[in-house]
C-alpha positions as CSV (number, residue, x, y, z in Angstrom):
1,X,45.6,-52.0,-23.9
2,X,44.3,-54.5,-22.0
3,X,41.8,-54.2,-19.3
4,X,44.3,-55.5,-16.4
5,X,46.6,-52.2,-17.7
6,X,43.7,-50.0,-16.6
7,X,45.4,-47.6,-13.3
8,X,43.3,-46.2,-10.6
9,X,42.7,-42.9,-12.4
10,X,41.9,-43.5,-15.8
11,X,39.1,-42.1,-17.9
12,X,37.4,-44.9,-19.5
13,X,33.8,-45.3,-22.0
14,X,32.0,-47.9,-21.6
15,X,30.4,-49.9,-24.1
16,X,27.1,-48.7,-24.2
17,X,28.5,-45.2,-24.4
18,X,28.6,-43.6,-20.7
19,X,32.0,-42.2,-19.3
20,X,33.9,-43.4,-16.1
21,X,37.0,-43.0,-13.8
22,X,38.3,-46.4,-12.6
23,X,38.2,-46.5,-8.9
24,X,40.4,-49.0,-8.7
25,X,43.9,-50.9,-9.1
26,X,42.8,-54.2,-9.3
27,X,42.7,-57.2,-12.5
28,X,40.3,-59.6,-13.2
29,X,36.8,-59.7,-14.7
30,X,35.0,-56.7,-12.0
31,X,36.2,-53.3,-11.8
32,X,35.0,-50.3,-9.9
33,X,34.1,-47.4,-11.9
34,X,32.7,-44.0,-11.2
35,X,30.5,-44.3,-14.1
36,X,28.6,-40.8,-15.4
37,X,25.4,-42.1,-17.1
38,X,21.9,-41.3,-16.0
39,X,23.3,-40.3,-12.7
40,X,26.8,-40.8,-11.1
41,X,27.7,-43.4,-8.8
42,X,30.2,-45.9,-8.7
43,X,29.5,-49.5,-9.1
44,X,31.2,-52.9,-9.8
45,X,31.4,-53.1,-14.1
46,X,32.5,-55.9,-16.3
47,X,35.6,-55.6,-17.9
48,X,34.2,-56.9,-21.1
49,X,31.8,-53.9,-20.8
50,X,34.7,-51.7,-21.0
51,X,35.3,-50.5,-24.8
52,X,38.3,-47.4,-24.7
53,X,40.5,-46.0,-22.2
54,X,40.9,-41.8,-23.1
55,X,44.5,-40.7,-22.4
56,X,45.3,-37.3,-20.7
57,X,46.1,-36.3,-24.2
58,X,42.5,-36.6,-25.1
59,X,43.4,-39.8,-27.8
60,X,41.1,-43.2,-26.3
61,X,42.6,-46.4,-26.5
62,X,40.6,-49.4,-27.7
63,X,40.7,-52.3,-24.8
64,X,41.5,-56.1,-24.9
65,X,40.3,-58.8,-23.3
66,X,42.9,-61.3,-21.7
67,X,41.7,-65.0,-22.8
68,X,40.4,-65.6,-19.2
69,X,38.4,-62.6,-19.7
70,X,37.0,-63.9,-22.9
71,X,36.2,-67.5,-21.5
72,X,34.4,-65.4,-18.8
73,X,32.2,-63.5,-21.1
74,X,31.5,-66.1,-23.3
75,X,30.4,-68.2,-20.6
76,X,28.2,-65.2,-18.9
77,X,26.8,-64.8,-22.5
78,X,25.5,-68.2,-22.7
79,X,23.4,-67.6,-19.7
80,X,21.3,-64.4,-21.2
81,X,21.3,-65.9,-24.6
């Protein structure tokens, strides 16, 4: 699935573990999440930093980056190498 596919809704993980419900409908590299982690609050997330989306089923889905994504990231990882 790719990360443009994600619906208002949607349980996601991140990648560095912590849940989330996407907060909104939009594509592109920022997304709003509701993200459960040390506390809960929703906040602006990378898409790259967006690993599985969990179905209602209870099954997760592994996420793709589009290629703009990928430029993105690679480009964003140059500057905290």
């Amino acid at each position: 699935m790719f990360t443009n596919d994600i619906k208002k809704g949607m349980r996601v993980i991140l990648a560095n573990g912590w849940y989330g419900t996407m907060m909104d409908n939009m594509k592109g590299n920022i997304r709003m999440v509701n993200v459960e982690g040390f506390c809960t609050e929703i906040g602006s997330v990378y898409a790259w930093d967006i690993s599985q989306v969990i179905n209602p089923d209870g099954t997760s889905v592994k996420v793709t980056l589009t290629e703009k994504q990928l430029k993105t990231k690679k480009m964003a990882d140059a500057f905290t190498a």
